[in-house]
C-alpha positions as CSV (number, residue, x, y, z in Angstrom):
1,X,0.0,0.0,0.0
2,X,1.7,3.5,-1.0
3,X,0.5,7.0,-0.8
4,X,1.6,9.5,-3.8
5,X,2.4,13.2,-3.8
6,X,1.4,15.1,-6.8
7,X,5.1,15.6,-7.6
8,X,5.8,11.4,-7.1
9,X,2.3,10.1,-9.0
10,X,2.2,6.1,-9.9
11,X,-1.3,5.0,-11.8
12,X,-1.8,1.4,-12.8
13,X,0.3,0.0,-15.6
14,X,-1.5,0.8,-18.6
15,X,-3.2,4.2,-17.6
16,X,-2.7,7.2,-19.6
17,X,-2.6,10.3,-17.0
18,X,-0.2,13.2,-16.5
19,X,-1.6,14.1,-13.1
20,X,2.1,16.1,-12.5
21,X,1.3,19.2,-15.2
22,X,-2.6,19.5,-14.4
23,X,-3.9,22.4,-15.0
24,X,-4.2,24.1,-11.8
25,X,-7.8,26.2,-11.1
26,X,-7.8,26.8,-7.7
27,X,-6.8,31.0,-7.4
28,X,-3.6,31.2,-5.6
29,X,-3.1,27.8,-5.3
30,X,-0.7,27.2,-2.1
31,X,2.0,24.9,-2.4
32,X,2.8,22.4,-1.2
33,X,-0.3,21.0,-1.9
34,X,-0.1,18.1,0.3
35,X,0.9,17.3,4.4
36,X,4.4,17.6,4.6
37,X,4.3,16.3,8.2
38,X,0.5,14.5,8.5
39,X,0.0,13.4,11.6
40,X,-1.2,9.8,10.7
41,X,-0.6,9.0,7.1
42,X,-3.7,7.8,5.0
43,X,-1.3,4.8,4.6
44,X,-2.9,3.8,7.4
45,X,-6.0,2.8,6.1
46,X,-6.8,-0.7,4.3
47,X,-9.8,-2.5,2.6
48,X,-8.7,-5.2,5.0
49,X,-9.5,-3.1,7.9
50,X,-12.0,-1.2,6.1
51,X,-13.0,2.6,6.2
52,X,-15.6,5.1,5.1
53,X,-15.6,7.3,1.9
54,X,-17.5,10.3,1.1
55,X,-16.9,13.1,-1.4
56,X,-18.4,16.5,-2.1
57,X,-20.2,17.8,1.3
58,X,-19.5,21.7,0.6
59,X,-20.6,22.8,4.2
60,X,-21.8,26.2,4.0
61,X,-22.3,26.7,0.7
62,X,-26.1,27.5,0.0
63,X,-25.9,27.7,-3.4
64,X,-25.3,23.9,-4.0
65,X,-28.5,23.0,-2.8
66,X,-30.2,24.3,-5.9
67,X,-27.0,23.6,-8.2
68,X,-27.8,19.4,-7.8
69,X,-31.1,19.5,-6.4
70,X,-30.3,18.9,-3.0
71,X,-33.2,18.0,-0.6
72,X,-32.6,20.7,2.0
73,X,-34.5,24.6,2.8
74,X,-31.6,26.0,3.8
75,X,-27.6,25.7,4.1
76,X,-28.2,25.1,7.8
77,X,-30.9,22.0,7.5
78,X,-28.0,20.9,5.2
79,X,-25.1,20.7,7.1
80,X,-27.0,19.3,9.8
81,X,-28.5,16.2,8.3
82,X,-25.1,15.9,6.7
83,X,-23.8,15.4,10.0
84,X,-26.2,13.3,11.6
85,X,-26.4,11.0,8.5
86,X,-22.6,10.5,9.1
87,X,-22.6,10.0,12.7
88,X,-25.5,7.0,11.9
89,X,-22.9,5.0,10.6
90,X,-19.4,5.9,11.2
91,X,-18.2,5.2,14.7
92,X,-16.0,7.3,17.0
93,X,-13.2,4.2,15.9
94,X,-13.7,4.5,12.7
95,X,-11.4,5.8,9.1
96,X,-13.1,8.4,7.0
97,X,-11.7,8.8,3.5
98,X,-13.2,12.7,1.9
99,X,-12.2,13.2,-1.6
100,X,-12.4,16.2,-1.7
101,X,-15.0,19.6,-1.8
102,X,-15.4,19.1,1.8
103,X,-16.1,22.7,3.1
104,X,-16.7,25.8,0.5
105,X,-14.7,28.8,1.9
106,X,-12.3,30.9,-0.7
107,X,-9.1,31.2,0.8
108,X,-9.2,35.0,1.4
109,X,-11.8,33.8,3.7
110,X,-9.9,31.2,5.7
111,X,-10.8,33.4,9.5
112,X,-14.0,32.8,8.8
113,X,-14.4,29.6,7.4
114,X,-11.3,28.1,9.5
115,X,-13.4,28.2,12.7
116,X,-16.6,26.9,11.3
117,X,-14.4,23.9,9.9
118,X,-13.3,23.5,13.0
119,X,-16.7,22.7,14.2
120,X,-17.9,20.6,12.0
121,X,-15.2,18.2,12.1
122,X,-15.6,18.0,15.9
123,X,-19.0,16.7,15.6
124,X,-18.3,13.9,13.3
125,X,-17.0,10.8,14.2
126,X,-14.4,8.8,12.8
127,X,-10.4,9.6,12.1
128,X,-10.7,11.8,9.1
129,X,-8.0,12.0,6.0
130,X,-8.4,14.6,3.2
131,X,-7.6,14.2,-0.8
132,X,-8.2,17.6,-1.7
133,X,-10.4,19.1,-4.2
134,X,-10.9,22.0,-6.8
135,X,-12.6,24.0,-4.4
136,X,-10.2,22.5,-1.0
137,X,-8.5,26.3,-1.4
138,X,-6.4,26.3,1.8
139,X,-3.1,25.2,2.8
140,X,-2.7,21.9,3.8
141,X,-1.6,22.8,7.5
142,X,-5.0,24.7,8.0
143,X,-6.6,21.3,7.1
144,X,-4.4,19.7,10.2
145,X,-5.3,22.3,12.0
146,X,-9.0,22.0,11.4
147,X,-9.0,18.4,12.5
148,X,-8.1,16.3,9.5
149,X,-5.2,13.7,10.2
150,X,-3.6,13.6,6.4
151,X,-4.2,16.0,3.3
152,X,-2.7,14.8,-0.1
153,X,-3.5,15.1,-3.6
154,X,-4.6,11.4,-3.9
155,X,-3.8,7.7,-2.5
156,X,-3.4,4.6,-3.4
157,X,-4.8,1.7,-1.4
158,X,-4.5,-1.7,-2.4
159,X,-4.3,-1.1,-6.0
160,X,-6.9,1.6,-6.2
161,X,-6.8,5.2,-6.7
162,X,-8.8,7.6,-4.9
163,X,-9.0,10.9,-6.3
164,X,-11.0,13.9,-6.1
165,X,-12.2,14.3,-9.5
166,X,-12.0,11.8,-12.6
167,X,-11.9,14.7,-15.4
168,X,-8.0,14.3,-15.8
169,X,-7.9,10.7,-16.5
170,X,-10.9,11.0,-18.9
171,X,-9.5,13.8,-20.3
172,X,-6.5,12.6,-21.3
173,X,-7.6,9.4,-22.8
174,X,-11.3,10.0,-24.5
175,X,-11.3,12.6,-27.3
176,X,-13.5,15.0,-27.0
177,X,-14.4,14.8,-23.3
178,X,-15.3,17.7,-21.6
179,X,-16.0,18.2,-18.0
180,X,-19.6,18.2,-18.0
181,X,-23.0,16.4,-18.5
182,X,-22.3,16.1,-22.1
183,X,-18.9,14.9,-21.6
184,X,-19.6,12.1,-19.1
185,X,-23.0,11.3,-21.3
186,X,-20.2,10.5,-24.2
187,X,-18.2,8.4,-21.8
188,X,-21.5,6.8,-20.6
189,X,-23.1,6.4,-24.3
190,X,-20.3,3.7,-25.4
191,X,-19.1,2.9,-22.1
192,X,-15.4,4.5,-23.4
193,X,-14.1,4.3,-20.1
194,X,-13.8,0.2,-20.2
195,X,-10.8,1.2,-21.9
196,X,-9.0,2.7,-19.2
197,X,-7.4,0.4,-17.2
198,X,-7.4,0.4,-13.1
199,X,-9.6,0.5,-10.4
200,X,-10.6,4.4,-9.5
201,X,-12.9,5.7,-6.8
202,X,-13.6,10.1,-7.1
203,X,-16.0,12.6,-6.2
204,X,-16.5,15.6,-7.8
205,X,-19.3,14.7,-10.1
206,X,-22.1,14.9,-7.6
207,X,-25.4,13.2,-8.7
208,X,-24.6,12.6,-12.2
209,X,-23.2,9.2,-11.9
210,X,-22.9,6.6,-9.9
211,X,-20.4,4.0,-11.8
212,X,-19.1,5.3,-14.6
213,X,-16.0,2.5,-15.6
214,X,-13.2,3.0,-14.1
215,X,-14.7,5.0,-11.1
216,X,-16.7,4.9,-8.7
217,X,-18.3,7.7,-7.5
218,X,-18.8,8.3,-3.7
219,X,-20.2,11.6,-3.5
220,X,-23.1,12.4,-0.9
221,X,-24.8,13.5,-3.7
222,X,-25.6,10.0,-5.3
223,X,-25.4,8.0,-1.8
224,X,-28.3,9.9,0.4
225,X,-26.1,12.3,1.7
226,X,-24.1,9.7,4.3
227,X,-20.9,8.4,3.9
228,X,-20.0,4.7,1.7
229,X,-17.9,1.9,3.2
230,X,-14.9,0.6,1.7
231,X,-16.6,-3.1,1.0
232,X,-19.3,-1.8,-0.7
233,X,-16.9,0.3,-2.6
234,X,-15.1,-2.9,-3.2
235,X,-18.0,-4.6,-4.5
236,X,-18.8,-2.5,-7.1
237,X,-15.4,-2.0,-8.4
238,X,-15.0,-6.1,-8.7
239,X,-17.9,-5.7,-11.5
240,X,-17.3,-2.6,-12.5
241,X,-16.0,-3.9,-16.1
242,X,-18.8,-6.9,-16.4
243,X,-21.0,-6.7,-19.2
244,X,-23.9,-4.3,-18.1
245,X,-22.0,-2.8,-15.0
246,X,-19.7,-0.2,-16.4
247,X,-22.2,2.3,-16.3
248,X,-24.3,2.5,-13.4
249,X,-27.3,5.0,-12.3
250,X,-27.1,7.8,-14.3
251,X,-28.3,11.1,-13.2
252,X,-31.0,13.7,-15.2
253,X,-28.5,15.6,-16.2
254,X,-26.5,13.1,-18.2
255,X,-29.9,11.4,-19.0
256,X,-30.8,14.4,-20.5
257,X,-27.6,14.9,-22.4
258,X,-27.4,11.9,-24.0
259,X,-30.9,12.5,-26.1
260,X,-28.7,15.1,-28.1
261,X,-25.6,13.1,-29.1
């Protein structure tokens, strides 16, 4: 089991990714852009031993509700049942993998948003490690210091990548790919991904997809708002490239894009 930097990236033999010279959209990116000195590395964690993943929570942002249709009145109701629903099932014992998109802040607004992080993280249980996202905007040592244990750019645990979003890997090996419903409706329409070799599980997609071969997608968008555990992650990558499971419970808005390719 091994954990990569973003400067020291290894992907399955086969895989065509240059996650090294990504574009970069976060404003004022800080660097380094992972723990230097975590204080328990995400090597720590197993499918032997087992954890929780979840992607994609952005605590405090109101404007997601609307943006994927989320169930909630207000950014409050939100982050509350958020927190509950991941207290229902992950113990005070238990590993917590977030991929990312974990609490929307811009990091000109790190006083503000530090302290609410702060909170939010001591009311869920579990021993949480970070991969971060596009919108993760702070320095890795403000994560640490908000309660998370690791922060890299992505891991790999027993074979499998976790990463925050799966637009690199898609980019960079389906033409014409784009980062949105039509792009993934593409990737969905001739199952393209089957291609790709490895096992990948991401975020960043919300509720448009649930498999989509290679990944598997573990925002709370697409799993009732609670965290996923590691077996059934497991599970679904073991059929993942089985005739009729490479693309699995697609959203509206992929449904809908398809219809006009």
């Amino acid at each position: 089991m091994q954990i990569f930097s973003v400067h020291t990236i290894s992907f399955p033999k086969g895989a065509v990714v240059d996650m090294a010279n990504k574009k970069d959209n976060r404003p004022n990116s800080p660097k380094p852009k992972h723990a230097v000195n975590p204080v328990c590395s995400v090597q720590t964690l197993s499918f032997e031993k087992g954890f929780f993943i979840a992607a994609d929570h952005q605590f405090g942002r109101q404007e997601i509700i609307g943006y994927f249709n989320r169930p909630f009145n207000s950014v409050t109701a939100m982050d509350a049942m958020m927190i509950q629903n991941h207290n229902n099932i992950v113990g005070k014992d238990d590993d917590v993998l977030f991929l990312g998109d974990f609490m929307w802040g811009r990091k000109t607004s790190l006083q503000t948003v530090l302290p609410r992080m702060q909170q939010v993280l001591s009311q869920m249980n579990g021993r949480k490690f970070l991969i971060r996202g596009n919108h993760d905007y702070f320095y890795p040592q403000d994560y640490l210091n908000a309660g998370f244990l690791d922060v890299q750019e992505l891991a790999v645990i027993d074979g499998v990548t976790f990463i925050h979003s799966p637009k690199q890997l898609f980019l960079q090996n389906i033409p014409n790919f784009t980062d949105m419903p039509a792009g993934y409706a593409l990737v969905a329409k001739g199952n393209l991904g089957s291609n790709i070799p490895g096992e990948y599980v991401c975020g960043h997609v919300h509720n448009m997809w649930k498999v989509l071969c290679p990944f598997v997608n573990v925002s709370v968008d697409i799993w009732n708002f609670a965290p996923v555990h590691s077996s059934d992650v497991r599970n679904l990558l073991s059929t993942i490239r089985q005739p009729g499971h490479g693309v699995q419970n697609l959203g509206k808005l992929v449904v809908d894009a398809m219809q006009n390719l």
